[in-house]
PDB file of N, CA, C and O in Angstrom:
ATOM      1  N   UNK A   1      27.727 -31.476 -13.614  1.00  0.00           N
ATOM      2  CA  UNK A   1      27.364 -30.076 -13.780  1.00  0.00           C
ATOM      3  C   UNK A   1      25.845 -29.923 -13.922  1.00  0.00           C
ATOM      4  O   UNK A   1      25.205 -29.077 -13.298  1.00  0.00           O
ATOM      5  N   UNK A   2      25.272 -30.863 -14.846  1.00  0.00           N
ATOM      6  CA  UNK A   2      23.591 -30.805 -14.623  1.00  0.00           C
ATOM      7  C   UNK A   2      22.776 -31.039 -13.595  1.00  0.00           C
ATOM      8  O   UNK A   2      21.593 -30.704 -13.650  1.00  0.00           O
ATOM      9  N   UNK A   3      23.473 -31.833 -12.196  1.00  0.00           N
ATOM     10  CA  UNK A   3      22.630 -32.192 -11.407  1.00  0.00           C
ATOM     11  C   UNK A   3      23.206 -30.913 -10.501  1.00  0.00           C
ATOM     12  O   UNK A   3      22.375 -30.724  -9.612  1.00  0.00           O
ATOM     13  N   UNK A   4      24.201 -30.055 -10.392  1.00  0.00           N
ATOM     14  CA  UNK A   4      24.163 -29.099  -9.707  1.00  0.00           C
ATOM     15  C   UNK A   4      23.268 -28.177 -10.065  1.00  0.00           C
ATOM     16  O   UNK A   4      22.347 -27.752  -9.368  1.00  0.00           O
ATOM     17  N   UNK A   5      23.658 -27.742 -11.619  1.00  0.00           N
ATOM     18  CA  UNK A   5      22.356 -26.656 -11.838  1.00  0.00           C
ATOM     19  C   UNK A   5      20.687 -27.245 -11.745  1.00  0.00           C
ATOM     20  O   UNK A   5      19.830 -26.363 -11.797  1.00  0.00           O
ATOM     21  N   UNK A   6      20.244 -28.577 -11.620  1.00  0.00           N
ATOM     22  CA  UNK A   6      19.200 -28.782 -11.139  1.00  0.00           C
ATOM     23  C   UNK A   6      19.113 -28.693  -9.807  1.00  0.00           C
ATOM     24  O   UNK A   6      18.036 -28.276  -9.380  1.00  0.00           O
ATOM     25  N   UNK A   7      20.024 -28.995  -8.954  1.00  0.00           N
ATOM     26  CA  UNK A   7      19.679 -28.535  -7.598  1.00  0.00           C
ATOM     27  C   UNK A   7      19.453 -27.346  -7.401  1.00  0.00           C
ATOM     28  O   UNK A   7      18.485 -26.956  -6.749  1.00  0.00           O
ATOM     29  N   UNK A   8      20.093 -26.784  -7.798  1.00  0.00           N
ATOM     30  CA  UNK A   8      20.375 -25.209  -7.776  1.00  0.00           C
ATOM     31  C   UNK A   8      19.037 -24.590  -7.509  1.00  0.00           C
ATOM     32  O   UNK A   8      18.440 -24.073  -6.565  1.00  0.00           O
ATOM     33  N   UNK A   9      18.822 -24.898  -8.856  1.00  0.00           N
ATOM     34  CA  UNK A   9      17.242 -24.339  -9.557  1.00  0.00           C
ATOM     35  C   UNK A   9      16.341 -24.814  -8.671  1.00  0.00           C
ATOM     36  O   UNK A   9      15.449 -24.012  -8.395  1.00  0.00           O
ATOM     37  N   UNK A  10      16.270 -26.326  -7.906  1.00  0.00           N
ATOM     38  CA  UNK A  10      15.182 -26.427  -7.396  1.00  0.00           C
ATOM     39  C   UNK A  10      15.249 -25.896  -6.079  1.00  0.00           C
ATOM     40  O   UNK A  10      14.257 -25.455  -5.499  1.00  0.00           O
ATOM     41  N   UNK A  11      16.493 -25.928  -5.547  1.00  0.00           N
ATOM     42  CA  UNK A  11      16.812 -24.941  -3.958  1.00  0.00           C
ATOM     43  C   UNK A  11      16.176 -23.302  -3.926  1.00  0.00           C
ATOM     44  O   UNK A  11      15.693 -22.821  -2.902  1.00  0.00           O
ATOM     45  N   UNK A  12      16.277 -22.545  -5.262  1.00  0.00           N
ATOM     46  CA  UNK A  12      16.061 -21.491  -4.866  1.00  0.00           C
ATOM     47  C   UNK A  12      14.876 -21.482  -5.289  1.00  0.00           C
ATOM     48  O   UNK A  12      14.428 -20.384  -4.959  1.00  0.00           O
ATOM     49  N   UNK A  13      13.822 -22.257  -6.014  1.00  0.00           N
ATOM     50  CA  UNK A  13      12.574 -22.335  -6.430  1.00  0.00           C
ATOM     51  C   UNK A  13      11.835 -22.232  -4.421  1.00  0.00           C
ATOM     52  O   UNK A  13      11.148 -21.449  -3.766  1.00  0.00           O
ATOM     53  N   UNK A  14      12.565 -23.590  -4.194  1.00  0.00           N
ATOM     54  CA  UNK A  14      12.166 -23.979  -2.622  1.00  0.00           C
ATOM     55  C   UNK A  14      12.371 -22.979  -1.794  1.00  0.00           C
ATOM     56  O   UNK A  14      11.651 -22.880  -0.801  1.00  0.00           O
ATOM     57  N   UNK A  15      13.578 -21.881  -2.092  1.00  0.00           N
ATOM     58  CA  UNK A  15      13.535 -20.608  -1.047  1.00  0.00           C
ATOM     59  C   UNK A  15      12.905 -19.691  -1.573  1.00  0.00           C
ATOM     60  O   UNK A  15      12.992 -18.832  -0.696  1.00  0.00           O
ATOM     61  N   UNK A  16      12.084 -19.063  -2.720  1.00  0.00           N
ATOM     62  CA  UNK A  16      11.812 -17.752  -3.276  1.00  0.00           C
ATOM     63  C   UNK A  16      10.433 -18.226  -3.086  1.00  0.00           C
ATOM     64  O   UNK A  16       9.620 -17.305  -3.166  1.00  0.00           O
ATOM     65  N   UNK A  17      10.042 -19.112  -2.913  1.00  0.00           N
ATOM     66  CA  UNK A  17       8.429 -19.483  -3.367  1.00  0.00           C
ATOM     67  C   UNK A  17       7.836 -18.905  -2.012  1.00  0.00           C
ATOM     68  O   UNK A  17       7.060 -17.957  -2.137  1.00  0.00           O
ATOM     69  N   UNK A  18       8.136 -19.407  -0.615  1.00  0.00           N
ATOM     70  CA  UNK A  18       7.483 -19.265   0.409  1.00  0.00           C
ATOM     71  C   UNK A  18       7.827 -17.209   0.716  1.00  0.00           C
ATOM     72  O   UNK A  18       7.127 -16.326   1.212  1.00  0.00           O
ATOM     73  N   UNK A  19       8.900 -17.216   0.254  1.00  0.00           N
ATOM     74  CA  UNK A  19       9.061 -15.654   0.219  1.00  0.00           C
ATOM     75  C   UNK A  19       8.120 -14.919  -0.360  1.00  0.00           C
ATOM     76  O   UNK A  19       7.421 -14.196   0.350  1.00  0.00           O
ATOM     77  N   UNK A  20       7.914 -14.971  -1.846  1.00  0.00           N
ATOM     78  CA  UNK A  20       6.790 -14.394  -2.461  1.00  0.00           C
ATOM     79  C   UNK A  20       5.747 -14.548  -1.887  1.00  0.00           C
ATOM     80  O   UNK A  20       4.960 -13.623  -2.088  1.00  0.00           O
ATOM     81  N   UNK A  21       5.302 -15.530  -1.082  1.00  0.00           N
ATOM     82  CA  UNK A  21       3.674 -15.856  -0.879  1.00  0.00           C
ATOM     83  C   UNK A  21       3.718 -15.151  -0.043  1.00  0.00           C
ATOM     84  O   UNK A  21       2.784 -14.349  -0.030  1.00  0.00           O
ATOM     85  N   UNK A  22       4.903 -15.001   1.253  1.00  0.00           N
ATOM     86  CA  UNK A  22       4.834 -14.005   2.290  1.00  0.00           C
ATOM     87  C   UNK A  22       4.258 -12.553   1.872  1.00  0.00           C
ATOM     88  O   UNK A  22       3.350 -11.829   2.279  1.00  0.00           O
ATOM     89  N   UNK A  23       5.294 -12.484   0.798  1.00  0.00           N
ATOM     90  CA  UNK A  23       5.072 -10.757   0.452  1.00  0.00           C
ATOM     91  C   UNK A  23       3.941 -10.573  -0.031  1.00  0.00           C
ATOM     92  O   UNK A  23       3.323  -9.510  -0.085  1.00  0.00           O
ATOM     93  N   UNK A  24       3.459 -12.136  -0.594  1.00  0.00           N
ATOM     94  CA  UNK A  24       1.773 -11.959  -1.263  1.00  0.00           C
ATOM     95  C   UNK A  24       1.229 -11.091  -0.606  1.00  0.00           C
ATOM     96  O   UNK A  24       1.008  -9.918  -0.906  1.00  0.00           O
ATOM     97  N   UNK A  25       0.841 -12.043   0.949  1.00  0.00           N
ATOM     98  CA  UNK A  25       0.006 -12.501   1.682  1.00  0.00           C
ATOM     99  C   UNK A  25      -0.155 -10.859   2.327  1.00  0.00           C
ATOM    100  O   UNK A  25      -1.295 -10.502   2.623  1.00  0.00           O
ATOM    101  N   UNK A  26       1.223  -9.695   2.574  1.00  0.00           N
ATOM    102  CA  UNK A  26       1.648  -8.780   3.174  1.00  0.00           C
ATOM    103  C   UNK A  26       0.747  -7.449   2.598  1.00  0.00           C
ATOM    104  O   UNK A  26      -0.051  -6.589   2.972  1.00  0.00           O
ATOM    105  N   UNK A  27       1.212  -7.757   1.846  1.00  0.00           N
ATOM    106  CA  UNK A  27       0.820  -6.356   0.378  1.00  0.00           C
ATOM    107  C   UNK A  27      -0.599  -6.484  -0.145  1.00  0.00           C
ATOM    108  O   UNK A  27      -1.076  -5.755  -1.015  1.00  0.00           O
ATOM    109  N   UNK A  28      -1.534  -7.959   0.759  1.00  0.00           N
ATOM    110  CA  UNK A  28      -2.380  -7.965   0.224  1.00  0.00           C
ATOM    111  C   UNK A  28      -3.191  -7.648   1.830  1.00  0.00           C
ATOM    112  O   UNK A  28      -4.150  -6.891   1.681  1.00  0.00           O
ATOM    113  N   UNK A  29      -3.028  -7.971   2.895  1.00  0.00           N
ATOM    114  CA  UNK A  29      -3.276  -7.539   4.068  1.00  0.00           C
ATOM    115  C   UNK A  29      -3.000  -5.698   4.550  1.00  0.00           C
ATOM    116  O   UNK A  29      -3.660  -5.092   5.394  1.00  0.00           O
ATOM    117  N   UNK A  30      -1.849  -5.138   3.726  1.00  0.00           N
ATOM    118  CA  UNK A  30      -1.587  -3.746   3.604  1.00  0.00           C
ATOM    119  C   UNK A  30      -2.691  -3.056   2.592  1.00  0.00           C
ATOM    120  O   UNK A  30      -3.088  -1.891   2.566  1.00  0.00           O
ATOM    121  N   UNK A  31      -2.934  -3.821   2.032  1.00  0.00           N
ATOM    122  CA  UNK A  31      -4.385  -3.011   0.890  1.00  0.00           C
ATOM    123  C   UNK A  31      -5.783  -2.981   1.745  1.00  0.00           C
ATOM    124  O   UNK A  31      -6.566  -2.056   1.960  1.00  0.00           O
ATOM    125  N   UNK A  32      -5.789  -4.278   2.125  1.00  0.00           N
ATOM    126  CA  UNK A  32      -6.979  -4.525   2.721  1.00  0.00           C
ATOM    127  C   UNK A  32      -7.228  -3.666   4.025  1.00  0.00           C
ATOM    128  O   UNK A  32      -8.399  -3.428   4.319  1.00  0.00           O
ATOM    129  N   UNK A  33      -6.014  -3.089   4.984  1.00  0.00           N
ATOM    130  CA  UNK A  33      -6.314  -2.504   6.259  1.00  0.00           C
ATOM    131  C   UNK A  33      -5.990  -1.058   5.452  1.00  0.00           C
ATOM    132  O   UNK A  33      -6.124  -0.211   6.335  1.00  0.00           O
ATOM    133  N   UNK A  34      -5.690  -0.487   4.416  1.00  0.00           N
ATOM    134  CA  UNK A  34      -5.958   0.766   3.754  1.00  0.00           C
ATOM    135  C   UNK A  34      -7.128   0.918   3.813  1.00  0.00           C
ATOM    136  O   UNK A  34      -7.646   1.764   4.541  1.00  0.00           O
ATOM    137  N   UNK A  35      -7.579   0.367   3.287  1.00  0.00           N
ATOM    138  CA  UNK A  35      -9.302   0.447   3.037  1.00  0.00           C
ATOM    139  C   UNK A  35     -10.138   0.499   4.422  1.00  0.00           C
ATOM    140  O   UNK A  35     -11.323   0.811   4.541  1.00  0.00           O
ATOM    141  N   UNK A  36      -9.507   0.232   5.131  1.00  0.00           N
ATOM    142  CA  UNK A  36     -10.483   0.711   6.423  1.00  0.00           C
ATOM    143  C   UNK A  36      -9.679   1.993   7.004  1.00  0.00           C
ATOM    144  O   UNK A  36     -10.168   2.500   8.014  1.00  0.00           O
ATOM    145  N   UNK A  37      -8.870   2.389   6.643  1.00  0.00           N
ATOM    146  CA  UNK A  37      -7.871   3.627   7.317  1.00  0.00           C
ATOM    147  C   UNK A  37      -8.282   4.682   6.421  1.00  0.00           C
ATOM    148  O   UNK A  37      -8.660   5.741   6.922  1.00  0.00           O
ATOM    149  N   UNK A  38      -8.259   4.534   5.078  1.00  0.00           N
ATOM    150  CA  UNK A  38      -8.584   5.514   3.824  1.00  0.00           C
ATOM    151  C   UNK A  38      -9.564   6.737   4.346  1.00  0.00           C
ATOM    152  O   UNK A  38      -9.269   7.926   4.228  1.00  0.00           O
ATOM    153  N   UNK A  39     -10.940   6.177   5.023  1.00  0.00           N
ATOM    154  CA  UNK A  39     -11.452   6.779   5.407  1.00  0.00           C
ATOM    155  C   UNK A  39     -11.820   7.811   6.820  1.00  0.00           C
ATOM    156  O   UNK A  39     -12.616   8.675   7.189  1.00  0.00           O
ATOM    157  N   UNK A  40     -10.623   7.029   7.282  1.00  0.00           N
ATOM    158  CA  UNK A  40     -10.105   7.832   9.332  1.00  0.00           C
ATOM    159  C   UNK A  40      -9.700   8.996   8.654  1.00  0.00           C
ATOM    160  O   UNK A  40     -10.176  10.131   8.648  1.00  0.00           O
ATOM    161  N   UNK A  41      -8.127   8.189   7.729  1.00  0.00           N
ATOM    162  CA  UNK A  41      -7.332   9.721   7.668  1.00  0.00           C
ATOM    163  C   UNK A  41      -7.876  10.870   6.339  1.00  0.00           C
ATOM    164  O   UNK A  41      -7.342  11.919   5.977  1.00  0.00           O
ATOM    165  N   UNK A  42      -9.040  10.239   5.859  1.00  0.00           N
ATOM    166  CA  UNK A  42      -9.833  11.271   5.377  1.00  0.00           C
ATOM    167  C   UNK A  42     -10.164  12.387   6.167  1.00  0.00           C
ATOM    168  O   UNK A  42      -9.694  13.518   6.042  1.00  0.00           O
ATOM    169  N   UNK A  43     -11.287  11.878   7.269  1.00  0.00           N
ATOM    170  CA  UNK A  43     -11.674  12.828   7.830  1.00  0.00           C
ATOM    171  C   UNK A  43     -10.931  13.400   8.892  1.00  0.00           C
ATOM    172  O   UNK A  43     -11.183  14.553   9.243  1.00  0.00           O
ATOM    173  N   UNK A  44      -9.976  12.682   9.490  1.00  0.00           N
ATOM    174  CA  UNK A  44      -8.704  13.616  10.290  1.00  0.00           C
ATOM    175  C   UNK A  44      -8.268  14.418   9.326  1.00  0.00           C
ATOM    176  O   UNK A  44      -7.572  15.268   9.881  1.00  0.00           O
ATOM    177  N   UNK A  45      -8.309  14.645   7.964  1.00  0.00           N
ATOM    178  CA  UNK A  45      -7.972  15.104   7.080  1.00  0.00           C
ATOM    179  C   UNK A  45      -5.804  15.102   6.967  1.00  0.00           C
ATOM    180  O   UNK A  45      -4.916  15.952   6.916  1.00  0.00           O
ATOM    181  N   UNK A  46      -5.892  13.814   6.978  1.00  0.00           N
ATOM    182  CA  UNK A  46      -4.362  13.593   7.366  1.00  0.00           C
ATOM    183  C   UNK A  46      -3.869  12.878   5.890  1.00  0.00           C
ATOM    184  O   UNK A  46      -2.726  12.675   5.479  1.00  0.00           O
ATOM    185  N   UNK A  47      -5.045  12.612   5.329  1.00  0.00           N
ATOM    186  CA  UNK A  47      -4.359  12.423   3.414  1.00  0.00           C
ATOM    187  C   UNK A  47      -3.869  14.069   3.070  1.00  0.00           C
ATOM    188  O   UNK A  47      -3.081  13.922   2.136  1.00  0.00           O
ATOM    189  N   UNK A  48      -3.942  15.277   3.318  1.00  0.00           N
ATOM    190  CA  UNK A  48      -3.179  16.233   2.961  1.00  0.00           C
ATOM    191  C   UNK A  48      -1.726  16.436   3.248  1.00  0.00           C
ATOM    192  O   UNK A  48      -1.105  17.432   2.879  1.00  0.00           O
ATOM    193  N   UNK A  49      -1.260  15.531   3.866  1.00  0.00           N
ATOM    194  CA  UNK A  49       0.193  15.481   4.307  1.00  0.00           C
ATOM    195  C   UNK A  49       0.924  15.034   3.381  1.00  0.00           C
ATOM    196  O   UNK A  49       2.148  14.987   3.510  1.00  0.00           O
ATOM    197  N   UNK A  50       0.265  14.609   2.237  1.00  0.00           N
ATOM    198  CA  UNK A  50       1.030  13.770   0.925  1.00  0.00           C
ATOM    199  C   UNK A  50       1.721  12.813   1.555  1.00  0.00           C
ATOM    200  O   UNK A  50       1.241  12.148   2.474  1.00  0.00           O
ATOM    201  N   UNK A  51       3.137  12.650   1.014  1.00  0.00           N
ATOM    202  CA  UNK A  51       3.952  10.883   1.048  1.00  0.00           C
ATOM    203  C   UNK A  51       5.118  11.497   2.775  1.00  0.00           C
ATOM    204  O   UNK A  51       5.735  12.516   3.086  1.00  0.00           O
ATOM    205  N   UNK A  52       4.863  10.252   3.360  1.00  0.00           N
ATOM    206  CA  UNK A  52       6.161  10.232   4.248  1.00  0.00           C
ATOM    207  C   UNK A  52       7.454   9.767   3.616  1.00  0.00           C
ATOM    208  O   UNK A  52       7.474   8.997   2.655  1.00  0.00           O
ATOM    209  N   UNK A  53       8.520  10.262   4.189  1.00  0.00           N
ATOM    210  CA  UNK A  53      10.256   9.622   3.704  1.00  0.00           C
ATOM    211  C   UNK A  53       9.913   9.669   1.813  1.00  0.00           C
ATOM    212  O   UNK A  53       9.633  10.457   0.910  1.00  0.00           O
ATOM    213  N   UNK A  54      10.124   8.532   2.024  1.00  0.00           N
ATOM    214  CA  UNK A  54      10.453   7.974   0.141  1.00  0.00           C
ATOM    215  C   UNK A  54       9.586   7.753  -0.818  1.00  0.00           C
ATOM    216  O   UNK A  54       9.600   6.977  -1.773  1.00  0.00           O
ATOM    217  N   UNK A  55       8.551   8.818  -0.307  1.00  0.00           N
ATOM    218  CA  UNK A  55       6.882   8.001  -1.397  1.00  0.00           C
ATOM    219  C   UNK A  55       6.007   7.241  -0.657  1.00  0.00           C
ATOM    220  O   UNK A  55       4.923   6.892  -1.123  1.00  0.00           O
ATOM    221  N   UNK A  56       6.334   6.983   0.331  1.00  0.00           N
ATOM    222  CA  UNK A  56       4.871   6.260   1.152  1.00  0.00           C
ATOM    223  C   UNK A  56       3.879   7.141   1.731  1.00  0.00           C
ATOM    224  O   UNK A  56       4.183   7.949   2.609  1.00  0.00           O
ATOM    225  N   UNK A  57       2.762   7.026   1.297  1.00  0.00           N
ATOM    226  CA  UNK A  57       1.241   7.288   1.787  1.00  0.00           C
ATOM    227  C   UNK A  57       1.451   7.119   2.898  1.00  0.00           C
ATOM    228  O   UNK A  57       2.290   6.319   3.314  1.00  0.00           O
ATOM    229  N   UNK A  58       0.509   8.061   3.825  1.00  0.00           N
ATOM    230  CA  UNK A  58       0.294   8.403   5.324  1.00  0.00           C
ATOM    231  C   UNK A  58      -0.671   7.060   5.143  1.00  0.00           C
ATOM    232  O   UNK A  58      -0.417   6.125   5.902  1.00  0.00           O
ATOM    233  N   UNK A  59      -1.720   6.903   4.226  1.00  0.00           N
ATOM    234  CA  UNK A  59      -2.453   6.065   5.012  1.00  0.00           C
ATOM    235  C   UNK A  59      -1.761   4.519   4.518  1.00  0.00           C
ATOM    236  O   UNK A  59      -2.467   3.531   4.724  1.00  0.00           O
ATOM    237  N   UNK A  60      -0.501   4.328   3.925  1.00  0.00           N
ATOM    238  CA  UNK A  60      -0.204   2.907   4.028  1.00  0.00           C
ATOM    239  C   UNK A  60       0.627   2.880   5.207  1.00  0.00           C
ATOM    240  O   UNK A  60       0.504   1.868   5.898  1.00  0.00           O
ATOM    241  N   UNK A  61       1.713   4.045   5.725  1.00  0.00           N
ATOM    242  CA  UNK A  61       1.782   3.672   6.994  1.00  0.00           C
ATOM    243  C   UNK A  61       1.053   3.762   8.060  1.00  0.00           C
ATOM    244  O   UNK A  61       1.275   3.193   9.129  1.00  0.00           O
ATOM    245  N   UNK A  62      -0.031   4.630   7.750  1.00  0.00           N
ATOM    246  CA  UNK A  62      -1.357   4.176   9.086  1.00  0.00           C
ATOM    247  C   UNK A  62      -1.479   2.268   9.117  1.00  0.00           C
ATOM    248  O   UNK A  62      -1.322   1.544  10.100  1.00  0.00           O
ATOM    249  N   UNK A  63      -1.680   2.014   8.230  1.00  0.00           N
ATOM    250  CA  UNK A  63      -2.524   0.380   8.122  1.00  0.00           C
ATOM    251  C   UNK A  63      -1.372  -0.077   7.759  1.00  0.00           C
ATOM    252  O   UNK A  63      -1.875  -0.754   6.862  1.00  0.00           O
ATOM    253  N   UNK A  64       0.077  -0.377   7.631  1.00  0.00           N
ATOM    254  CA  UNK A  64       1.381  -1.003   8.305  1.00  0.00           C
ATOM    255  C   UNK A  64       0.860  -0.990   9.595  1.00  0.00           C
ATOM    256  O   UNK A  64       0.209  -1.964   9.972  1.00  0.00           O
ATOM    257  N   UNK A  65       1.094   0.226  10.537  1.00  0.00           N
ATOM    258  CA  UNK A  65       1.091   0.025  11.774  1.00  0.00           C
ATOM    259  C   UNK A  65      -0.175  -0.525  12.912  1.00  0.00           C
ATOM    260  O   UNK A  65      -0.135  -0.725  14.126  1.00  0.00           O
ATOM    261  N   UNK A  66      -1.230  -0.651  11.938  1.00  0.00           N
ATOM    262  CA  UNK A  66      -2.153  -0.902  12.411  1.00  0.00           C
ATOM    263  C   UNK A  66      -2.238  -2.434  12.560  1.00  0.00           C
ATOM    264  O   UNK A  66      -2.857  -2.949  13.491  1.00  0.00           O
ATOM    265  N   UNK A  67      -1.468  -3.286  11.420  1.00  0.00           N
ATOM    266  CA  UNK A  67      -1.289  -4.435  11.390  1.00  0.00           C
ATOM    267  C   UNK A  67      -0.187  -4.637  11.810  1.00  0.00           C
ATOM    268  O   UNK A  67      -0.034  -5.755  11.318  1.00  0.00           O
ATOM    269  N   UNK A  68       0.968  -4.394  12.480  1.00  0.00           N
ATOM    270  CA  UNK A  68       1.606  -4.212  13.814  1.00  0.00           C
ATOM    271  C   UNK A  68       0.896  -4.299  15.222  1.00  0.00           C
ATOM    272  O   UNK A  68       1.212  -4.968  16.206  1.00  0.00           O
ATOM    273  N   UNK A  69      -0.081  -3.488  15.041  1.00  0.00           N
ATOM    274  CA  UNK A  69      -0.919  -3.515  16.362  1.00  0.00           C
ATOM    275  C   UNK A  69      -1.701  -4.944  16.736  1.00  0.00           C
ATOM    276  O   UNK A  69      -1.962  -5.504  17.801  1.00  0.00           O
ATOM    277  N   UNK A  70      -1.906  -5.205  15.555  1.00  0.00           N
ATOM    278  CA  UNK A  70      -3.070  -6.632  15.457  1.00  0.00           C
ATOM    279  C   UNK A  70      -2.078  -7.779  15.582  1.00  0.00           C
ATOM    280  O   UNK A  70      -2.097  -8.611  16.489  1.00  0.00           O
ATOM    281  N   UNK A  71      -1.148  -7.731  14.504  1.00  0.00           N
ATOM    282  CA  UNK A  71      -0.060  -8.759  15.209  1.00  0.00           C
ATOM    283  C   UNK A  71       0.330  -8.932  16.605  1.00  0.00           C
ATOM    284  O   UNK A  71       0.608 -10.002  17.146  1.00  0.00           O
ATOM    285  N   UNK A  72       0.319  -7.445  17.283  1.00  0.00           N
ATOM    286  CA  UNK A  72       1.179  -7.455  18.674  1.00  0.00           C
ATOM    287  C   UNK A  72       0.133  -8.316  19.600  1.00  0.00           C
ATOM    288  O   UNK A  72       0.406  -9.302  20.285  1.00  0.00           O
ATOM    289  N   UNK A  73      -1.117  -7.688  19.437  1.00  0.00           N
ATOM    290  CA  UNK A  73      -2.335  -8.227  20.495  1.00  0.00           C
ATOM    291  C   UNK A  73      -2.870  -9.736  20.091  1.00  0.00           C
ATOM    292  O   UNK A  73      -3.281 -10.572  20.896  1.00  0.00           O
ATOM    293  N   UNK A  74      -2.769  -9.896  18.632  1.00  0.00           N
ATOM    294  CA  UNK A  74      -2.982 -11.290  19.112  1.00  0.00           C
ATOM    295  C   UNK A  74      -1.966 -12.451  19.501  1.00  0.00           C
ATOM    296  O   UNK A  74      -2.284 -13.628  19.673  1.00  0.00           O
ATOM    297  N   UNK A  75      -0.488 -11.831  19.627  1.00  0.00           N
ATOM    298  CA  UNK A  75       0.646 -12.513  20.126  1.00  0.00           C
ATOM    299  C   UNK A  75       0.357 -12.114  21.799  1.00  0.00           C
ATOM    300  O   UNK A  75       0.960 -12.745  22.668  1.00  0.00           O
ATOM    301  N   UNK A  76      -0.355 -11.309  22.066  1.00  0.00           N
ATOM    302  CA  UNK A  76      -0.476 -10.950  23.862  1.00  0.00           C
ATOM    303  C   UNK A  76      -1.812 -12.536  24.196  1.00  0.00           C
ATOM    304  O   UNK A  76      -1.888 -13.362  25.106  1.00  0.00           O
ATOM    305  N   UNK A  77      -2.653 -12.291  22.899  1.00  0.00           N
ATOM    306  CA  UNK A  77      -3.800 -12.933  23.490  1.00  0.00           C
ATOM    307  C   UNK A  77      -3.338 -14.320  23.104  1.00  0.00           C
ATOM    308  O   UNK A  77      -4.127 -15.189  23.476  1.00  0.00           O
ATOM    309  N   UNK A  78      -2.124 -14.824  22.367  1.00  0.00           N
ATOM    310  CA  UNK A  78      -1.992 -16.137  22.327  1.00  0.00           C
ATOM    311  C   UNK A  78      -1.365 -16.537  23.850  1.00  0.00           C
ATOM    312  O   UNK A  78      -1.673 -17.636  24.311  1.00  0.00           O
ATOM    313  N   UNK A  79      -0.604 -15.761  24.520  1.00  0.00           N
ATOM    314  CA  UNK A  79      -0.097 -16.340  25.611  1.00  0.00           C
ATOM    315  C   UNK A  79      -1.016 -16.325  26.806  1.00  0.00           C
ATOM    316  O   UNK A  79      -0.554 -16.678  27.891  1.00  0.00           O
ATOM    317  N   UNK A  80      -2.660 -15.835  26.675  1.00  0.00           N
ATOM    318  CA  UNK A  80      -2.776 -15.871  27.636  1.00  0.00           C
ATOM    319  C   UNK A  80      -3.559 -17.290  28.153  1.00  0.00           C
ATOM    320  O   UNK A  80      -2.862 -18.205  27.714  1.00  0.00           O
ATOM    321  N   UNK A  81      -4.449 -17.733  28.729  1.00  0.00           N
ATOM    322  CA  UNK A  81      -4.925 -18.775  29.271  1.00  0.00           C
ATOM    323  C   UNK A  81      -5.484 -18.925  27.893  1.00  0.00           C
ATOM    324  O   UNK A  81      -4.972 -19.581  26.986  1.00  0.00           O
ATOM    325  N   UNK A  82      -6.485 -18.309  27.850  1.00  0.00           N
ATOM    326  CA  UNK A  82      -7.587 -18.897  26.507  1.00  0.00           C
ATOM    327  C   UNK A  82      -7.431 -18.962  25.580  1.00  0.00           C
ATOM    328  O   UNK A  82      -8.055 -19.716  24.833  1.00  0.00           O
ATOM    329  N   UNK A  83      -6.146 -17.869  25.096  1.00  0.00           N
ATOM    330  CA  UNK A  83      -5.184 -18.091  23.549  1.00  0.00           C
ATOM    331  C   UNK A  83      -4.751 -19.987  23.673  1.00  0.00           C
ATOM    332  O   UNK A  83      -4.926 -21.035  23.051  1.00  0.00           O
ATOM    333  N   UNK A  84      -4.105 -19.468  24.912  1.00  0.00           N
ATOM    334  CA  UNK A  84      -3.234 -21.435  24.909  1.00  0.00           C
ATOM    335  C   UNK A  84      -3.953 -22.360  25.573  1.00  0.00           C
ATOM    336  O   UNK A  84      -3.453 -23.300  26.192  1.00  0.00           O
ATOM    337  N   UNK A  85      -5.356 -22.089  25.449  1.00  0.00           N
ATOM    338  CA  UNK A  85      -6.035 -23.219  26.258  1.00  0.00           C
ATOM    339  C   UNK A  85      -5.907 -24.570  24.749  1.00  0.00           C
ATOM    340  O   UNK A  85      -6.524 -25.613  24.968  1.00  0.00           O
ATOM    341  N   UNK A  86      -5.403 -24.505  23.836  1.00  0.00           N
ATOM    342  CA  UNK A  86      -5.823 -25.775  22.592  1.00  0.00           C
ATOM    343  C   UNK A  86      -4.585 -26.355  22.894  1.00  0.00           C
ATOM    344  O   UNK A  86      -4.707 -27.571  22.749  1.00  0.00           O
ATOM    345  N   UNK A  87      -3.305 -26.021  23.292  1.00  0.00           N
ATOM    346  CA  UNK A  87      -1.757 -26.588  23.529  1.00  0.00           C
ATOM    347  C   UNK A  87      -2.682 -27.920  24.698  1.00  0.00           C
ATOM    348  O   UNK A  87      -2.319 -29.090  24.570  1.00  0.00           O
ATOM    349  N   UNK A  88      -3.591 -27.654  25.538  1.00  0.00           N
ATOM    350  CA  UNK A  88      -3.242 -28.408  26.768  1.00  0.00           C
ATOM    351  C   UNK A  88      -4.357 -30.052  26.040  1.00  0.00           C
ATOM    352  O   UNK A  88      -4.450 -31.178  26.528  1.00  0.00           O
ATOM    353  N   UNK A  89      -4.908 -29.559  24.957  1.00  0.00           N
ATOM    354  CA  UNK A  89      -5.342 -30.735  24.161  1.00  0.00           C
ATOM    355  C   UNK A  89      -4.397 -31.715  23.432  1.00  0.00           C
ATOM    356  O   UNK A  89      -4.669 -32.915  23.410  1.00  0.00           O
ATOM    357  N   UNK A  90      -3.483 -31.309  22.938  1.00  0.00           N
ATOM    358  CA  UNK A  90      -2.590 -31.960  22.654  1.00  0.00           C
ATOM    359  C   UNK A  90      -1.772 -32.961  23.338  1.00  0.00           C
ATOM    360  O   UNK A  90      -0.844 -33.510  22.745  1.00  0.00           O
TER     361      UNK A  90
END
């Protein structure tokens, strides 16, 4: 019974850990592209729209989607020649 609940414990240590760092890493990349959006939808004057759906800020889903955008293009620019020119070093 002790070496199950030590597995246990160390299995979900081993699955929650890389999770959290994800969500770290997320929520800390969502602050950081606020801060460059804060000031667009200032002057579009699009912070007067208050919260979309459930409480979310216009400008955290501006800079969600903006880091959508950056994800998408640098997944375009990894496939292209010069994204994958380091694979042909290997």
């Amino acid at each position: 019974m002790r070496e199950f609940l030590k597995t246990t414990i160390v299995g979900g240590v081993v699955f929650l850990l890389p999770v959290a760092l994800i969500l770290f890493i997320l929520g800390y990349a969502v602050q950081l592209a606020a801060k460059f959006i804060r000031p667009i939808a200032n002057s579009l004057h699009l912070d007067g729209l208050g919260n979309v759906g459930g409480g979310v800020g216009v400008v955290t889903v501006l800079a969600v989607l903006v880091l959508v955008f950056v994800s998408f293009a640098a997944g375009m620019f990894a496939r292209t020649k010069v994204g994958g020119a380091h694979q042909s070093l290997v």
